[in-house]
C-alpha positions as CSV (number, residue, x, y, z in Angstrom):
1,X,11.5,4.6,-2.7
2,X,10.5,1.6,-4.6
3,X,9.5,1.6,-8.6
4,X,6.8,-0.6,-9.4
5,X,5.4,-1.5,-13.1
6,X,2.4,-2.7,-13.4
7,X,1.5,-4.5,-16.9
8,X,-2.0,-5.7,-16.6
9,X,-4.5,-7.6,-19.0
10,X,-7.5,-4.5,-19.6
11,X,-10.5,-6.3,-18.0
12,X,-12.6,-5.1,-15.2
13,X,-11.7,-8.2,-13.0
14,X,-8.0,-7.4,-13.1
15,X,-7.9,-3.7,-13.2
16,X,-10.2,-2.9,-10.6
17,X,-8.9,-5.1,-7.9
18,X,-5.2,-3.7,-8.1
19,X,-6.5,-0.3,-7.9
20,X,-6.3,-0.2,-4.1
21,X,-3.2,-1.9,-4.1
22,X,-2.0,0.8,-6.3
23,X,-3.1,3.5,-4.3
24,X,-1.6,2.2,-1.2
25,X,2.0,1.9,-2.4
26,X,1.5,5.7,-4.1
27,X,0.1,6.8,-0.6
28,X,3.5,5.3,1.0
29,X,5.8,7.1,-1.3
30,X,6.5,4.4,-4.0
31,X,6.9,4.7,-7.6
32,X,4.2,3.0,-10.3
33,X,4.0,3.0,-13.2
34,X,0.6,1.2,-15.1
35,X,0.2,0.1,-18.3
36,X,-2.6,-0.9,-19.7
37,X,-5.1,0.5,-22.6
38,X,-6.8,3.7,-23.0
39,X,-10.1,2.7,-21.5
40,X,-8.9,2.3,-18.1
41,X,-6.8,5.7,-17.9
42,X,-8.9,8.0,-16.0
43,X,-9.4,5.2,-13.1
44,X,-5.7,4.4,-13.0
45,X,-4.5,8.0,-13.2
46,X,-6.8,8.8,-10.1
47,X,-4.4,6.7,-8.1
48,X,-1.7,9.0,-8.7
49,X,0.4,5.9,-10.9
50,X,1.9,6.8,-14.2
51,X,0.3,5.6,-17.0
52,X,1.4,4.3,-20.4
53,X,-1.0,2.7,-23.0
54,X,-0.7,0.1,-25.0
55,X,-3.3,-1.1,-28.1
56,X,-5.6,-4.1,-27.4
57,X,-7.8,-6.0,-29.4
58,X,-11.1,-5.5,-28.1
59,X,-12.0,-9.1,-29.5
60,X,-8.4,-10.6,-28.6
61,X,-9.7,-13.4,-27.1
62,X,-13.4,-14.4,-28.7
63,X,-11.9,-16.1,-31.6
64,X,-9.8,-18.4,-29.4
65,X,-12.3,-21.3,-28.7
66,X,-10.2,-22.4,-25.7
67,X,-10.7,-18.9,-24.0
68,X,-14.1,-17.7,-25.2
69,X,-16.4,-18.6,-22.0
């Protein structure tokens, strides 16, 4: 068995695409652990992963004129 961490930025494009991923290495008997923040729990702990929060801005990136779209 195989431990996995998973340390993600908490937006829907990067959360919701590892999700399967996730799943599939839970499914086949591997260790993961997720951390992200506390909005994203419920979807994360479906998959069965263990998760750990951590506090994010929600505005951590408007203010930063290279990353503001």
């Amino acid at each position: 068995m195989a431990r996995v961490l998973v340390v993600i930025t908490p937006a829907e494009g990067h959360v919701n695409p590892s999700l399967g991923l996730v799943t599939q290495l839970i499914d086949s008997g591997e260790e993961v652990v997720y951390v992200c923040t506390e909005e994203y729990r419920s979807r994360i702990e479906q998959t069965g992963a263990q998760f750990i929060t951590y506090p994010f801005p929600q505005d951590a990136f408007s203010h930063d004129p290279v990353l503001k779209p």
